[in-house]
C-alpha positions as CSV (number, residue, x, y, z in Angstrom):
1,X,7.4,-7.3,-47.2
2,X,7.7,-10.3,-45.5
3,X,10.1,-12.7,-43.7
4,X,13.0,-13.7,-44.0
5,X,13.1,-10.5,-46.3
6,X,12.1,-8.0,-43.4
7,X,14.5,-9.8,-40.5
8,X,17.3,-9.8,-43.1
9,X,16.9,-5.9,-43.7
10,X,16.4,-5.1,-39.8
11,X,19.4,-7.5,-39.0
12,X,21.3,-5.7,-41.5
13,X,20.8,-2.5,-39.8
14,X,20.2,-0.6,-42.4
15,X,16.0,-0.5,-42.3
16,X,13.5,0.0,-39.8
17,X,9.5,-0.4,-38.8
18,X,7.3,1.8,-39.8
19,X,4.2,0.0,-38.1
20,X,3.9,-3.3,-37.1
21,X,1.3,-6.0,-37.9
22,X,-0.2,-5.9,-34.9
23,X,-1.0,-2.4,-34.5
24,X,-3.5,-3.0,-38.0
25,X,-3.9,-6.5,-38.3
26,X,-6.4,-8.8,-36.1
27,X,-4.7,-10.4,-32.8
28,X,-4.3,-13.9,-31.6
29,X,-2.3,-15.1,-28.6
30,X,-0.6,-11.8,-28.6
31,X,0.1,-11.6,-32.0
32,X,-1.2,-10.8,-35.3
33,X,-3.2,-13.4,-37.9
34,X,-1.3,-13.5,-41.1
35,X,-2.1,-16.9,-42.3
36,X,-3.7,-19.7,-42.6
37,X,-4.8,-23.0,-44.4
38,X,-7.3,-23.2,-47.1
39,X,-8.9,-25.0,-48.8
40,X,-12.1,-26.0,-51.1
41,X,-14.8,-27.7,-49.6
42,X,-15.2,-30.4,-51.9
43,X,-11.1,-31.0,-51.2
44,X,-11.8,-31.6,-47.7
45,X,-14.6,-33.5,-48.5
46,X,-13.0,-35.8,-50.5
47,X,-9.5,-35.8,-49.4
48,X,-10.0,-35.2,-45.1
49,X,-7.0,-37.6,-44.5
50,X,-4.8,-35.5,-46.5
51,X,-5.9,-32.5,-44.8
52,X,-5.6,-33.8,-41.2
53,X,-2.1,-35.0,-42.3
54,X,-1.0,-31.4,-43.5
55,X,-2.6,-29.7,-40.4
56,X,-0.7,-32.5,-38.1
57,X,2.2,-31.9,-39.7
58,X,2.0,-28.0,-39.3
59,X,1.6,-28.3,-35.8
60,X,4.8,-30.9,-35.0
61,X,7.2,-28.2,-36.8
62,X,5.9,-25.8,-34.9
63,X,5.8,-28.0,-31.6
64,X,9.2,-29.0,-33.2
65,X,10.5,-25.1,-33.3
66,X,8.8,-24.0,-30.1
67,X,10.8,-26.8,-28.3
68,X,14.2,-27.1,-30.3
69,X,14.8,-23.1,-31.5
70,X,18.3,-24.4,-32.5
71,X,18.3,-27.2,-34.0
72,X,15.4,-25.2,-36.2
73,X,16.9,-22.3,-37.3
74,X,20.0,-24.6,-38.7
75,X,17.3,-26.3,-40.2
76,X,15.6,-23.2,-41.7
77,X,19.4,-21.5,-42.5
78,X,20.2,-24.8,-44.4
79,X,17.1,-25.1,-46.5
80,X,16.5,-21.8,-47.5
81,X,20.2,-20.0,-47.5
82,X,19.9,-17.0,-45.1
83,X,22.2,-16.7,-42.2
84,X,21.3,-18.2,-39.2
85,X,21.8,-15.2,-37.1
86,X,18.6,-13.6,-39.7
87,X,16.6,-16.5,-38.5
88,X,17.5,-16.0,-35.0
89,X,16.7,-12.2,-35.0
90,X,12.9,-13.1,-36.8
91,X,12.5,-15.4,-33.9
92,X,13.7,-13.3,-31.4
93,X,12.1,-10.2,-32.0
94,X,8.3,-11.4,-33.0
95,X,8.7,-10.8,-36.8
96,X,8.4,-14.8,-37.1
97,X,5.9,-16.1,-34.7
98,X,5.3,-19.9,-33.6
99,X,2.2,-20.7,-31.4
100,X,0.5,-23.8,-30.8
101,X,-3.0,-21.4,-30.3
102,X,-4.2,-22.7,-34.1
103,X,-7.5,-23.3,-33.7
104,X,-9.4,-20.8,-35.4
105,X,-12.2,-19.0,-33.8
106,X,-15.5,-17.4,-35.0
107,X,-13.9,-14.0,-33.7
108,X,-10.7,-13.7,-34.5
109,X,-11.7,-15.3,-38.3
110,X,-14.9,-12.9,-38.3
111,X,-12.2,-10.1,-37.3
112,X,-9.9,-10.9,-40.1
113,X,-12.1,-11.0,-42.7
114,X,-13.6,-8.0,-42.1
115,X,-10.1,-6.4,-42.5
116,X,-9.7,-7.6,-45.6
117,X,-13.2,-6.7,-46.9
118,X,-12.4,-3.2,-45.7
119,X,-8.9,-3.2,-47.7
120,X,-10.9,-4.4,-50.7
121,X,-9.0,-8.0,-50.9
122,X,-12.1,-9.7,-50.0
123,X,-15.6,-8.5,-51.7
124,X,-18.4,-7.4,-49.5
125,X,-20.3,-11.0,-50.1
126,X,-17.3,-13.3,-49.2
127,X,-17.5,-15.1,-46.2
128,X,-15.3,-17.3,-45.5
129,X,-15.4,-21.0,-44.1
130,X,-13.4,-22.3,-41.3
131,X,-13.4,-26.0,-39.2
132,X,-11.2,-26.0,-35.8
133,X,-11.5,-29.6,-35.9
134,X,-8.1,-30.7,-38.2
135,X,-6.5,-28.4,-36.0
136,X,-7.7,-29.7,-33.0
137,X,-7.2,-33.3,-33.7
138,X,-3.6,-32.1,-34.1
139,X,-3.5,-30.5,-31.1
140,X,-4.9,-33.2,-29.0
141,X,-2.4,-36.0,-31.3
142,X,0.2,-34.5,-29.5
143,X,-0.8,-35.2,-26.1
């Protein structure tokens, strides 16, 4: 289950955790990996503009939420119609997790996919692609 489902349940009261993310999932500034950009190579080839633009984009709402919690979570309440105090408890207590640490690395992706090759989402001959260099133009955009 996943957010703002599992904040609205826990908010609510009437749920509770079982086991968190972190405890099975791989870990990143603290936190676990859950998602991602993708992508096929002959997109970015043709399109790296576009790509840059989404990945600079990702990073200034989450600069944006990191910086103005707020203002966001009126945001979020208005566009997606949960309560605010829902989006405030997600926040609050980790479930929803903002970090400007986006650049992948060979670790934490090798990590990752071996989790998901062990839980059979991956097959044993995937291996997946990353670049760190959309998301660190962002990064460095910002400066």
């Amino acid at each position: 289950m996943w957010d703002p489902h599992v904040s609205n349940a826990l908010a609510a009261g009437h749920s509770k955790v079982l086991i968190k993310a972190e405890k099975i999932l791989p870990i990143k500034a603290g936190h676990y990996i859950g998602n991602g950009v993708y992508a096929r190579e002959d997109f970015i080839a043709a399109k790296p503009e576009l790509v840059q633009d989404l990945i600079s984009s990702i990073v200034t709402a989450i600069d944006f939420i990191l910086k103005n919690e707020d203002k966001a979570v009126k945001m979020w309440a208005e566009q997606i119609k949960f309560p605010e105090k829902v989006i405030s408890y997600a926040l609050k207590e980790g479930i929803s997790v903002y970090n400007l640490d986006v650049a992948p690395e060979a670790s934490t992706i090798d990590t990752y996919t071996k989790f998901l090759k062990d839980a059979g989402i991956l097959k044993p001959e995937d291996n997946p692609k990353y670049d760190p260099s959309f998301a660190k133009k962002a990064l460095s955009m910002m400066k």
